[in-house]
N, C-alpha and C positions, 0 to 999 in steps of 0.2 A: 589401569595405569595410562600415562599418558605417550607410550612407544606408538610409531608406526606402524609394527609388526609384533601381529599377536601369534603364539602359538597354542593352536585346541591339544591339548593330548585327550586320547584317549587311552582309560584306563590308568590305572596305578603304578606299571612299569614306567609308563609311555609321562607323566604327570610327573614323576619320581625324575627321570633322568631329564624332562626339559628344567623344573626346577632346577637340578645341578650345575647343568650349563647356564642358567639365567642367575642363578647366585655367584657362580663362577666369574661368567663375563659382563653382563646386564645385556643391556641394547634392543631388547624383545620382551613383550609380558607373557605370561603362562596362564593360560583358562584350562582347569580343566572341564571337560565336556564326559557330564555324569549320566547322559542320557546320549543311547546310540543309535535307538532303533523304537520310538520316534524321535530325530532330532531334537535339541531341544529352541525350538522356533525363535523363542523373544532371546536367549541368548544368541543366537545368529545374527539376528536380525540388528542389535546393540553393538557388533562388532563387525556391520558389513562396510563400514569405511575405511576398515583397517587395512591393510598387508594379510593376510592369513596365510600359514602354516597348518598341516592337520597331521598329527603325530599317532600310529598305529599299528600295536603290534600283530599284524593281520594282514593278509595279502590285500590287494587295492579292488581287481575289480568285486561290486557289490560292499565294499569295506565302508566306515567310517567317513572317512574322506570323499568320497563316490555321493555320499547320502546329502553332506553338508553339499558342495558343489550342486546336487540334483535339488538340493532345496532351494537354491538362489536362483536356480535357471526359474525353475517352476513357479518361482513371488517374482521374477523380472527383475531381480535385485544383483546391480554390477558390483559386484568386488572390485577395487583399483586391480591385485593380484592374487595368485594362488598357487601354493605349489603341498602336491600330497605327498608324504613320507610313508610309506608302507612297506613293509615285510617283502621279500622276494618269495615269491612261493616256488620258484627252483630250488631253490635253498635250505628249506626246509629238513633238518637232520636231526640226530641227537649230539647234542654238544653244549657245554657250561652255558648262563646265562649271559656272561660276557662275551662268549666267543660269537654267541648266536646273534647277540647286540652288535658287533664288530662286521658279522660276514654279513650285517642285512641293511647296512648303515648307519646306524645309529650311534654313532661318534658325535664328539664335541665339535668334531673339524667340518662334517658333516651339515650339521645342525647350522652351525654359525656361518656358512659358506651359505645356505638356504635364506638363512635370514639377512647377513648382508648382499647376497644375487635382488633379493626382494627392495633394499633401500637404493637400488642406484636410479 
């Protein structure tokens, strides 16, 4: 698409709920990112003029988001910006898939507060 700001989700949850919010409100594209570990390079690299977001449900350090950023450092490739969403690993309990979604971020108000922090 032709947005500023893309966001990578990873995984099915994480793909699931930015589609919702980008059908919901637009304003951002949605890639999902099907490869995690190896990144998946030409898709990186296709989207490093973008805004990026990286959507993960998984705590940050070593995470998704850690991988993608350590792949741009390592090809000398500047992103204009970036901001990673990740899991709280304090956080971590038993509790509904909503609540868990809620106490770890991943709200509408959330997301779209990320994406438009990214367009100013």
């Amino acid at each position: 698409g032709g947005e500023e700001v893309v966001v990578l989700a990873c995984g099915a949850l994480m793909n699931d709920f930015a589609m919702s919010v980008h059908d919901k409100y637009g304003g951002f594209d949605v890639v999902n990112a099907r490869s995690v570990n190896p990144v998946d390079e030409k898709l990186l690299k296709s989207i490093a003029g973008k805004k990026i977001i990286t959507l993960e449900d998984n705590v940050q350090p070593g995470g998704f988001g850690s991988g993608v950023a350590e792949f741009y450092i390592a090809n000398g490739i500047a992103v204009p910006r970036m901001i990673i969403k990740a899991a709280d690993g304090s956080k971590l309990t038993h509790a509904s898939l909503s609540q868990l979604m809620q106490m770890n971020g991943f709200t509408e108000e959330s997301l779209l507060a990320a994406v438009n922090s990214l367009k100013q």
